[in-house]
N, C-alpha and C positions, 0 to 999 in steps of 0.2 A: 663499784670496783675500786680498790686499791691500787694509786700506782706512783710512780718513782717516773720523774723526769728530771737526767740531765743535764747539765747544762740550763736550767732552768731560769738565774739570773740573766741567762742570756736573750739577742731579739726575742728568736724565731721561739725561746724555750719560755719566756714569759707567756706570749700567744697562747702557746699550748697550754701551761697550767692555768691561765684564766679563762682558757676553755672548756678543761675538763672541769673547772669547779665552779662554774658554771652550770653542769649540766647534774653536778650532785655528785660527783667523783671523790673521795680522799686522795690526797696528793699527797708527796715525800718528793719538795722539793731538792734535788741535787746542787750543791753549786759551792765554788770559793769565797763566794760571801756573801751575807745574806742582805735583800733590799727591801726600802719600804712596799716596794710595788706587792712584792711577796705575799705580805699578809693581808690573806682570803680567807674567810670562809673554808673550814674544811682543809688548809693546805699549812701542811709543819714542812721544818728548815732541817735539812743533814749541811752541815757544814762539812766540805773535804773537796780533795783535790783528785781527778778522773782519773791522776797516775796514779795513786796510792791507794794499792791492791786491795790492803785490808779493809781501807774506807768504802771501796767501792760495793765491793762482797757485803758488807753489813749493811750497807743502805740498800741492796734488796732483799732485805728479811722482813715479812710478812708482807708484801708486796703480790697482789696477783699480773701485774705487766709493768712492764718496763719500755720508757719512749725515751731515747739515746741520742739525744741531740748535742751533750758536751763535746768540743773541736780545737783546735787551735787551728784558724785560716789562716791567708795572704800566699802572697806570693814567694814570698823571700824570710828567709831564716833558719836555724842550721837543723839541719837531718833528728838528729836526735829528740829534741823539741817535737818536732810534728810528728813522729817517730811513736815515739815514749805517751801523745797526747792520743792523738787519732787512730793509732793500728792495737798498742800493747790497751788503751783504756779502755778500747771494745772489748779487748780482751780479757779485760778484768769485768764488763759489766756480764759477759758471758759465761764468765766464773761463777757470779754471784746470781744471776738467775741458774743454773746448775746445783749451785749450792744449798738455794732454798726451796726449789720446786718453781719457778716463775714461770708462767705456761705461754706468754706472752712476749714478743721482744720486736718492737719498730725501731729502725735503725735510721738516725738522718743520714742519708750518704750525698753526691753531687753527680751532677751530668758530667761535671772534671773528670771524672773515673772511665770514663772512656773517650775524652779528646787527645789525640795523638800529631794537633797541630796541623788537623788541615778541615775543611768544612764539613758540617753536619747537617745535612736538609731535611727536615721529616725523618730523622733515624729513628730508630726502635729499638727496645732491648734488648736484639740479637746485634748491638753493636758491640765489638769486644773489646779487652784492655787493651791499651797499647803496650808496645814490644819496651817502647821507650818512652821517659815524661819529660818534662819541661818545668815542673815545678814539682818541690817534695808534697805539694796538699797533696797534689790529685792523688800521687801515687801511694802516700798511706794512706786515704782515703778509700784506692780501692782494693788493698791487704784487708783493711777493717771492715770492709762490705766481702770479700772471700770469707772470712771467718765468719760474719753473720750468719751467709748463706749457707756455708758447712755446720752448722751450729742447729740450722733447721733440722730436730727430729719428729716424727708425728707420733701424737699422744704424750710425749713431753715438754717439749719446747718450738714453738712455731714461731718462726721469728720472717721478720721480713724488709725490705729495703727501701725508703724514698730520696728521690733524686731531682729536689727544686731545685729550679734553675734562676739566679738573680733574685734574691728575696729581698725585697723595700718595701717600704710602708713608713708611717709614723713610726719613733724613738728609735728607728735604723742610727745603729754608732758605726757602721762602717761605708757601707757605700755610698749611701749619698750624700753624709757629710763630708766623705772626704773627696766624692765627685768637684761639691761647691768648693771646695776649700782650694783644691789645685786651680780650679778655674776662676775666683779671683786671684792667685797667684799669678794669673797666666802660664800657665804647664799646659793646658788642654790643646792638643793637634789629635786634628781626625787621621786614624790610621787607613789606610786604605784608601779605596774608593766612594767610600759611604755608601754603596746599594747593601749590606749583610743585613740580615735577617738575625735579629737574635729573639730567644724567649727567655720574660721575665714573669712573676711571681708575687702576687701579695702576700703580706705576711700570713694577713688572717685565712687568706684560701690555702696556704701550705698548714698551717696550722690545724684549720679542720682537719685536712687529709690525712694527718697522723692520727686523728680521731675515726674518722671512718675506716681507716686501714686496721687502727687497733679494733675495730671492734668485729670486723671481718675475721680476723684473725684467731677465731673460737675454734676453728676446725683444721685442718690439715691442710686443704685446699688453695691455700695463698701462701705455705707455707713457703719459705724458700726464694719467694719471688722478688724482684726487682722490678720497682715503677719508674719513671720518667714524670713530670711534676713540672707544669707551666700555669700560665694564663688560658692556654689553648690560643691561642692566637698571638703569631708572631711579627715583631716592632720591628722596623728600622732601626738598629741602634743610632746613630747619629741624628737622625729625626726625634728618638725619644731622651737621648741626652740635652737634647738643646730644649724640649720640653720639658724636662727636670731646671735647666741654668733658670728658661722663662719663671720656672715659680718664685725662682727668688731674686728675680728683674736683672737678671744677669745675662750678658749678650749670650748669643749664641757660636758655638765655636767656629773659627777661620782660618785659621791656620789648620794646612794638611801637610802628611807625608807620606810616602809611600810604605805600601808593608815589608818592602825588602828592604827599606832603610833604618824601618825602625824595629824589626827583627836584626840585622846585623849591630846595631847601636846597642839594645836589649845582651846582645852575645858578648859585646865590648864590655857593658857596664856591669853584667854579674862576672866576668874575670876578673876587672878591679876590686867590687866589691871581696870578693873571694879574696886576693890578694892583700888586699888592706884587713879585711877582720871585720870588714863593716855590718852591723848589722838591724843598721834599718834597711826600707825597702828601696832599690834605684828607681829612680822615673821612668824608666823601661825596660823589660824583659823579653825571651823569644816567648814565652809562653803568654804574657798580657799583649803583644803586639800581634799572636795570632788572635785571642780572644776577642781584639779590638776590631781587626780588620775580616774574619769571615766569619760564612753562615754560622750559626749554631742555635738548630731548633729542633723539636721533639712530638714525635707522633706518642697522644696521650690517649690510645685505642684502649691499651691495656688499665690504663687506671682507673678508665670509665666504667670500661664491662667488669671488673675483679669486685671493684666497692665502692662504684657509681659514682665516681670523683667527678664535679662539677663546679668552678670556681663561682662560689655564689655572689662574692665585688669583684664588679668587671674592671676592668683596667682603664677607663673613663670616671669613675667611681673612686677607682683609688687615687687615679692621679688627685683626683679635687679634695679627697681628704690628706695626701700629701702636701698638697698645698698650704692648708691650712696648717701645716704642723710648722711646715717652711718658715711660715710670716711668725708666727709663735718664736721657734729659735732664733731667728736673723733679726728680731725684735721689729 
């Protein structure tokens, strides 16, 4: 099979092209710039940018599917940006499988796409969007997962949605380096109460699943659908962050505060930020101090039975190969 990933320089989008080329796949890397990691076996470089229409359209030509993992995350940063990156570049990758016939189209989306800022315990796909967001990702996040979905035709286009949740692993450039980095700063306060349940994700178990979902994806059957995308089995956040600090002999966090305090603080500090022009990210938000302090975990019923999604490294497995990447980086 022929296919076009992406975002592909990126974590979650390396994972995936050294998977599929691995298993004998041609690849049509996507990406802003091309890395040494890249050249594989079987896998050529389009250079270009997920806004730019016409880039995008030409990189799927001759392509039989397409796996959508390019984003611009975080928390903070202006409209247009996440905008322009995550809702309009779907919609240009949706143009370009259109354009050329692409029969196939997996979409990365996020569990983001439907928190609304209060807990999620074993929720399921029929959880809906919220009315209102807390941050611009989630919310173009889930305009560019409407479009996928509307986009599903059968016998032309079957396109379909995953939604991991906390993706880490070895050469993560966002969460967990910047987990470690606040916390020897000293920034780190536990939000809440520390009982929340959250579900997390290795890379390589999200990675396959865009593999097993694409290859599902021959028939009409899945088209259209949206999955939920864990570990299956969900952490303590605060237990498993001080298990991340442990790998790189770093206390574990002591300072707390409450979620009403650091939800009203987060309220304070994006009006400054707004006000001033600022635009990195503040130390707290209302949208990361709910994230911090409730449930949020996912019944993965449907991903099981759809394309028998089973995270093959369990999360005892990963942590120990995170580990070892740990002591690699922090020398």
């Amino acid at each position: 099979m022929n296919v076009l990933v992406t975002g592909a320089a990126g974590f979650l989008g390396y994972y995936i092209v050294e998977q599929l080329a691995a298993r004998g796949d041609k690849v049509r890397a996507f990406c802003r710039r091309s890395v040494p990691n890249l050249e594989l076996p079987g896998v050529s470089v389009a250079l270009g940018d997920i806004r730019d229409r016409s880039a995008v359209v030409e990189a799927c030509r001759d392509v039989d599917a397409v796996i959508h993992t390019a984003a611009v995350a975080g928390i903070w940063g202006p409209w247009e940006l996440f905008y322009e990156t995550n809702t309009l570049g779907t919609q240009y990758v949706i143009d370009g499988c259109r354009a050329h016939g692409v029969r196939r189209l997996v979409y990365t989306s996020s569990p983001s796409v439907t928190f609304a800022g209060t807990p999620q315990s074993n929720v399921n796909e029929s959880e809906p969007y919220p009315t209102r967001w807390l941050a611009h990702y989630p919310h173009t996040k889930a305009l560019a997962e409407q479009l996928v979905t509307a986009a599903n035709l059968p016998d032309v286009l079957h396109t379909a949605s995953l939604r991991p949740h906390l993706i880490w692993g070895p050469d993560d450039r966002h969460l967990i380096p910047r987990l470690l980095e606040r916390a020897k700063a000293g920034q780190l306060k536990q939000v809440g109460d520390g009982t929340n349940l959250i579900d997390i994700t290795y890379v390589e178990n999200a990675a396959e699943a865009h593999l097993q979902l694409l290859d599902a994806l021959d028939g009409p059957r899945l088209g259209g659908r949206r999955y939920f995308l864990s570990q299956g089995e969900p952490v303590n956040c605060w237990d498993w962050i001080n298990e991340v600090l442990a790998l790189a002999d770093l206390p574990p966090v002591k300072s707390k505060v409450s979620y009403g305090v650091a939800r009203a603080a987060g309220a304070v500090l994006e009006k400054v930020w707004k006000v001033l022009g600022r635009k990195d990210e503040p130390r707290m938000t209302r949208f990361l101090a709910a994230q911090l302090a409730m449930d949020h975990y996912f019944d993965l019923s449907a991903a099981r039975a759809d394309f028998g999604y089973r995270p093959q490294v369990s999360t005892a497995e990963g942590m120990a190969r995170l580990a070892v990447w740990i002591k690699k980086i922090d020398g």
